[in-house]
KEMAR-177403 format. One record per residue (C-alpha): residue number from 1; residue in one letter; x, y, z. Coordinates in nm, 3 decimals. Layout:
N
marti nr:NUM&rest:A&c1:X&c2:Y&c3:Z
...
REM end
This chain:
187
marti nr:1&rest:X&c1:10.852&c2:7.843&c3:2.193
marti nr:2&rest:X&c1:10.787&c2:8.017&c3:2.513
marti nr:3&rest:X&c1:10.806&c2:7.902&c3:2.864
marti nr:4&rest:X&c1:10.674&c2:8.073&c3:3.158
marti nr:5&rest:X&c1:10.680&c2:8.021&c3:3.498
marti nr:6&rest:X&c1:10.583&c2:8.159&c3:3.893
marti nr:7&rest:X&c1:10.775&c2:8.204&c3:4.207
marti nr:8&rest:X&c1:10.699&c2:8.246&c3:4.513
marti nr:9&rest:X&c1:10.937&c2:8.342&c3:4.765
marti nr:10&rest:X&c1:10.840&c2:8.082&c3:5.088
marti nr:11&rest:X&c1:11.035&c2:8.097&c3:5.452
marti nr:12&rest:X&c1:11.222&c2:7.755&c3:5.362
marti nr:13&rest:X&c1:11.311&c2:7.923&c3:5.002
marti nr:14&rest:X&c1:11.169&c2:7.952&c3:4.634
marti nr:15&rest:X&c1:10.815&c2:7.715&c3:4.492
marti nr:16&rest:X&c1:10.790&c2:7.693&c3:4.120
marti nr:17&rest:X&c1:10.464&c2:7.606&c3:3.916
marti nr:18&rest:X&c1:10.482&c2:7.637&c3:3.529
marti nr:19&rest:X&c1:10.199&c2:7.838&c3:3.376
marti nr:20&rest:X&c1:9.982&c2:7.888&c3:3.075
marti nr:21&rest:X&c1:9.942&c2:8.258&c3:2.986
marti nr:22&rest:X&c1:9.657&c2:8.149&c3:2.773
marti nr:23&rest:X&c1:9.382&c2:8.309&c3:3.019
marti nr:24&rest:X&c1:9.604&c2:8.598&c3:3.100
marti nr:25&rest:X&c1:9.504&c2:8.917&c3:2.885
marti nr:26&rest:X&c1:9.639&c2:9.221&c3:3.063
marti nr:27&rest:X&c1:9.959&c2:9.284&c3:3.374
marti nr:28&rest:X&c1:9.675&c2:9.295&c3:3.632
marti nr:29&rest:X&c1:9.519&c2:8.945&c3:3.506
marti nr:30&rest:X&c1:9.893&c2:8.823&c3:3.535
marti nr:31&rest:X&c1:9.955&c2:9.007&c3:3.852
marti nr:32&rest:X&c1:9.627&c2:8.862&c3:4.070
marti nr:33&rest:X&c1:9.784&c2:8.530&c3:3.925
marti nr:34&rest:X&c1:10.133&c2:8.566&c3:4.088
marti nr:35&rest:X&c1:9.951&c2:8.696&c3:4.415
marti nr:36&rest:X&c1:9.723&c2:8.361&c3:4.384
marti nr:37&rest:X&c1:10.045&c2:8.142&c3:4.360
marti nr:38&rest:X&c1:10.219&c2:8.352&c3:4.631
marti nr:39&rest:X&c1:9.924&c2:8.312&c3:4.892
marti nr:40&rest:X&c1:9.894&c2:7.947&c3:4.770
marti nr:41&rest:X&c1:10.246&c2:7.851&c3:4.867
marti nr:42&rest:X&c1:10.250&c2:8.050&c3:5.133
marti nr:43&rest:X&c1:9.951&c2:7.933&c3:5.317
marti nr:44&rest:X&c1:9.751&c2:8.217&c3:5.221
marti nr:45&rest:X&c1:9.998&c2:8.540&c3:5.318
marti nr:46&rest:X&c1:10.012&c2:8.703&c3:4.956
marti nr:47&rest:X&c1:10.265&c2:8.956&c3:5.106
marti nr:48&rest:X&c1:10.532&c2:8.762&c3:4.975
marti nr:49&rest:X&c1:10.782&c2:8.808&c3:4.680
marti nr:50&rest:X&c1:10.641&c2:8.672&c3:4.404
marti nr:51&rest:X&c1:10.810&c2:8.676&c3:4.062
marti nr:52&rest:X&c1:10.707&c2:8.567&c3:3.714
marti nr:53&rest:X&c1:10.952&c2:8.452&c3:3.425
marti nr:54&rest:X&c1:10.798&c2:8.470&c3:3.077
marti nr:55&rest:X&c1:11.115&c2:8.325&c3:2.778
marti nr:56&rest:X&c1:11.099&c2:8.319&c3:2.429
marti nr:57&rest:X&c1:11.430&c2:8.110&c3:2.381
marti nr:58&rest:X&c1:11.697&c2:8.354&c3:2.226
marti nr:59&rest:X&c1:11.454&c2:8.620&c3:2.171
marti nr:60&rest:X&c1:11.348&c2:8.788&c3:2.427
marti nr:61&rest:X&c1:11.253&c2:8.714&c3:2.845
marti nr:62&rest:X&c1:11.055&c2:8.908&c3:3.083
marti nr:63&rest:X&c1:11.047&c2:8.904&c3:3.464
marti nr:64&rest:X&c1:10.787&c2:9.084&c3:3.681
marti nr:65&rest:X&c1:10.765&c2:9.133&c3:4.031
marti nr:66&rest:X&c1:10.507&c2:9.128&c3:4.271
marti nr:67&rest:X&c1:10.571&c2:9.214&c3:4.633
marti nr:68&rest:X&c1:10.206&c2:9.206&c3:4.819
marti nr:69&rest:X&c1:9.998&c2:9.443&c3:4.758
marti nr:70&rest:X&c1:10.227&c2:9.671&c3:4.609
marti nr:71&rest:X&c1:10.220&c2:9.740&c3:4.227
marti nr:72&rest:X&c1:10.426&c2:9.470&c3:3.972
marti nr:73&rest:X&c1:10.792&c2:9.599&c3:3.883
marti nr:74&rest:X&c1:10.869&c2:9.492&c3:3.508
marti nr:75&rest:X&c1:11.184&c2:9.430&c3:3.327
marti nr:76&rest:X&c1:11.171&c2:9.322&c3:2.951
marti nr:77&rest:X&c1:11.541&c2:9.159&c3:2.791
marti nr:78&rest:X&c1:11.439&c2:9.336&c3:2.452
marti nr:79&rest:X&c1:11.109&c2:9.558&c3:2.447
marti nr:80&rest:X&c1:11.104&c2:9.567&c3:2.033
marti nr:81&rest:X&c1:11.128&c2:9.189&c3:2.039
marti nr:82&rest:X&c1:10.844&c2:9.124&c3:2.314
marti nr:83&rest:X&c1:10.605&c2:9.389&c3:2.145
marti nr:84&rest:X&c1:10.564&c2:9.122&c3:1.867
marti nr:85&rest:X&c1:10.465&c2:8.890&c3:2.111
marti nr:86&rest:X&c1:10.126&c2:8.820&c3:2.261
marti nr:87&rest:X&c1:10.272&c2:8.792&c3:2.612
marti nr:88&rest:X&c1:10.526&c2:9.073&c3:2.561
marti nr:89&rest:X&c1:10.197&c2:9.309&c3:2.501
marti nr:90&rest:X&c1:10.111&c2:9.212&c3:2.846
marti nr:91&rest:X&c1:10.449&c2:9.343&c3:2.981
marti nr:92&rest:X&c1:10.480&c2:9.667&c3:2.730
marti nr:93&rest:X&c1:10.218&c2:9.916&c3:2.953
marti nr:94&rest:X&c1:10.199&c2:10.269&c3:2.888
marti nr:95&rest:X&c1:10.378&c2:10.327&c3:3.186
marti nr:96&rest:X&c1:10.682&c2:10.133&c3:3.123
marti nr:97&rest:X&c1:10.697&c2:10.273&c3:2.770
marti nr:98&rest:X&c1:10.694&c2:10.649&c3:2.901
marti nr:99&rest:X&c1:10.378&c2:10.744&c3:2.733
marti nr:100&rest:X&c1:10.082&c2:10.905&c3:2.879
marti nr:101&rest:X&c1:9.803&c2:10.639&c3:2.951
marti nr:102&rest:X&c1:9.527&c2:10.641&c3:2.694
marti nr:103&rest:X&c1:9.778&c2:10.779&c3:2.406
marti nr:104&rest:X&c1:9.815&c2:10.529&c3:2.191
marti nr:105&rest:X&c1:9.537&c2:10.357&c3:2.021
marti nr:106&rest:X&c1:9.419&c2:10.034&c3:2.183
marti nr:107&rest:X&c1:9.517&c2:9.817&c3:1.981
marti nr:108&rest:X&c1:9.844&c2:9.892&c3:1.824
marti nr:109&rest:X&c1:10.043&c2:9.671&c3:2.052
marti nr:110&rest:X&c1:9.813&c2:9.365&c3:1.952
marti nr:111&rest:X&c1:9.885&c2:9.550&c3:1.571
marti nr:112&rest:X&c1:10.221&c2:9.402&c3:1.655
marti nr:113&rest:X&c1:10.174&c2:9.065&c3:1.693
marti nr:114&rest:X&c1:10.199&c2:8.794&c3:1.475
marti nr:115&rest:X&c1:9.855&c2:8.733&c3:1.357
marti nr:116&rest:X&c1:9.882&c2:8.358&c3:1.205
marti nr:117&rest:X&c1:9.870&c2:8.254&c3:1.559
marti nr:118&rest:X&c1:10.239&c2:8.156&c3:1.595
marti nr:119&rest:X&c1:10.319&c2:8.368&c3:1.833
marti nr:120&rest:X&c1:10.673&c2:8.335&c3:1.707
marti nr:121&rest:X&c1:10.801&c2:8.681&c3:1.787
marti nr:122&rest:X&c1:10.999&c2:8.687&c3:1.438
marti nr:123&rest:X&c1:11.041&c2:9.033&c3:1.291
marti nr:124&rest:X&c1:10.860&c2:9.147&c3:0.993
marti nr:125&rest:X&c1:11.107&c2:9.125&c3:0.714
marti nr:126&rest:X&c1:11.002&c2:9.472&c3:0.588
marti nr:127&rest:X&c1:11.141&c2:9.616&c3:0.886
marti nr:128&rest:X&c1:11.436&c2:9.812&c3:0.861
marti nr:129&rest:X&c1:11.553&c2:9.862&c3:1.207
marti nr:130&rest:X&c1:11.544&c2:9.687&c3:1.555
marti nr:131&rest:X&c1:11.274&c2:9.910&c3:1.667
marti nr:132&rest:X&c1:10.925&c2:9.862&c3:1.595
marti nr:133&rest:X&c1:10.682&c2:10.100&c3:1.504
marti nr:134&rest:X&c1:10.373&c2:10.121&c3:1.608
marti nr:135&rest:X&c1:10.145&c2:10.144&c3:1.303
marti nr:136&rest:X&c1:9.936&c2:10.461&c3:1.342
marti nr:137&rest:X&c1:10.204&c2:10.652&c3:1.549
marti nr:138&rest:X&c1:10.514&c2:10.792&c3:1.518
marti nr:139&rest:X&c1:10.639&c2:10.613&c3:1.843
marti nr:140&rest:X&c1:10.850&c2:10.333&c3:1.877
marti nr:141&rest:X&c1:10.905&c2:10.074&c3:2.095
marti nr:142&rest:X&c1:11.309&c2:10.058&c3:2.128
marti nr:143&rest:X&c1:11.527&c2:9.756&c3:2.111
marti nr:144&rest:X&c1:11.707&c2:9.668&c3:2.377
marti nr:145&rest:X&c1:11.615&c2:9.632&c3:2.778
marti nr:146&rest:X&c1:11.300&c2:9.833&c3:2.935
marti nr:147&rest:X&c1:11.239&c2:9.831&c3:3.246
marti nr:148&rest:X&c1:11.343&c2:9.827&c3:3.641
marti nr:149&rest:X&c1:11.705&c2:9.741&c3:3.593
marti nr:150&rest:X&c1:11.731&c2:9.662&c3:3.965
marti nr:151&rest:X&c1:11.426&c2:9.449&c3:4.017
marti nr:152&rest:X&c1:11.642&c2:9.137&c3:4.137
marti nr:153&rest:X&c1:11.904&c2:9.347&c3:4.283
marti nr:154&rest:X&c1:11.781&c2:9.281&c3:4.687
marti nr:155&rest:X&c1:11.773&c2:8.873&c3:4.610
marti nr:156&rest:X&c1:12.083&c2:8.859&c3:4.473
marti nr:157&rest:X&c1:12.140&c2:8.945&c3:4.094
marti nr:158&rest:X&c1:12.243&c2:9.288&c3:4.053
marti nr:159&rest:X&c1:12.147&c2:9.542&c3:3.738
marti nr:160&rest:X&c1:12.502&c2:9.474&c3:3.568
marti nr:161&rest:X&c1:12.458&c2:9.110&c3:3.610
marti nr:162&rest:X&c1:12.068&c2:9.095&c3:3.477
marti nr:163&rest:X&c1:12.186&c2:9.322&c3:3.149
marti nr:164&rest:X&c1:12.435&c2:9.081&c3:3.083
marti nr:165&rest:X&c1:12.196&c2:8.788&c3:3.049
marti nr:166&rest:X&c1:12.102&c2:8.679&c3:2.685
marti nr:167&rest:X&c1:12.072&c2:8.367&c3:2.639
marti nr:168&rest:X&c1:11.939&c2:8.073&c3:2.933
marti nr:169&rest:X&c1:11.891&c2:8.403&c3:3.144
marti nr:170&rest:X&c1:11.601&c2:8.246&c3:3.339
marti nr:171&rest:X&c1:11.821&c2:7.959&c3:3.463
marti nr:172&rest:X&c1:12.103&c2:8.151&c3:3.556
marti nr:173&rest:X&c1:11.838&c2:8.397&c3:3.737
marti nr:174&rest:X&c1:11.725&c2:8.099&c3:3.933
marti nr:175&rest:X&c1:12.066&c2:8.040&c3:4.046
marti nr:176&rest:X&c1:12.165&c2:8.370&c3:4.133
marti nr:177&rest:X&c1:11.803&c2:8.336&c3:4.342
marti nr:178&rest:X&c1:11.886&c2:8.039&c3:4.455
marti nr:179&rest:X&c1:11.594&c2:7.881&c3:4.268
marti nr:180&rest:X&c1:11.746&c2:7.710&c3:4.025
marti nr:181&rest:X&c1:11.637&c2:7.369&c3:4.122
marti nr:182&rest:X&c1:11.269&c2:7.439&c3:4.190
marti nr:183&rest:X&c1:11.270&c2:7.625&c3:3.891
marti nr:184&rest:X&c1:11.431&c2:7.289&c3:3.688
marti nr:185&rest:X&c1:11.131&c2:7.089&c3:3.832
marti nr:186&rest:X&c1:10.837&c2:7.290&c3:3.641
marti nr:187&rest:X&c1:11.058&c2:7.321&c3:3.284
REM end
């Protein structure tokens, strides 16, 4: 089951809306969506912080960052877990994988995912490590956390404390934020 929600960072604290991904295909869809709930909150300034929490509970959770017009920071819990996600995809660019843009074919993220329409984020049985391969290459996408480490760091949850996090890490994220009861609201 996954859960996502958006943040906005307001002068009289934190707003939180829940959110369907379902219309969100790529980071820049999801990115002109936190900016939309940032200006919306905000009275129209979208130069605020705006962050976005995407959780599959005890598998993986993903937090990106939007400050104005400045480009989304990303931070994934476990990058082989979200790349057999649909939303992890949107998380896993080039970029934040360390490959050349345009490298790897396409599709072999989507490759990834689990194609029944669960969306469960289960690994493939066959699989013999915590990494997964993507089909086609010789790359892999490694298990673990990927990602700006110190994305949270300036409103108060430092790297150590944000690589400790496994499981309810968006809740205790919203407290370290000071979100934690706006976030409650929308879960």
């Amino acid at each position: 089951m996954y859960f996502a929600a958006l943040l906005a960072r307001t002068e009289d604290g934190w707003e939180a809306s829940d959110t369907e991904l379902d219309d969100v295909e790529t980071l820049s869809d999801l990115t002109e969506l936190a900016r939309e709930h940032a200006a919306g909150v905000t009275g129209g300034s979208d130069e605020e912080t705006a962050l976005v929490f995407i959780e599959q509970e005890d598998v993986w959770f993903g937090v990106v960052r939007v400050d104005g017009e400045e480009d989304p920071r990303i931070y994934v819990s476990d990058a082989a877990a979200a790349s057999r996600s649909s939303y992890g995809e949107i998380l896993l660019t080039d970029e934040l994988l360390g490959r050349e843009p345009g490298t790897a074919d396409e599709d072999d993220l989507e490759d990834l995912t689990d194609l029944d329409g669960t969306e469960d984020g289960e690994p493939d049985p066959e699989e013999d490590d915590d990494s997964a391969v993507i089909e086609g290459s010789s790359e892999a996408v490694p298990p673990g956390p990927l990602g700006d480490t110190r994305i949270l760091d300036d409103l108060g949850l430092s790297e150590k404390e944000l690589l400790s996090l496994h499981t309810d890490a968006l809740n205790e994220i919203a407290e370290a934020l000071g979100a934690s009861e706006v976030l409650e609201t929308v879960r």
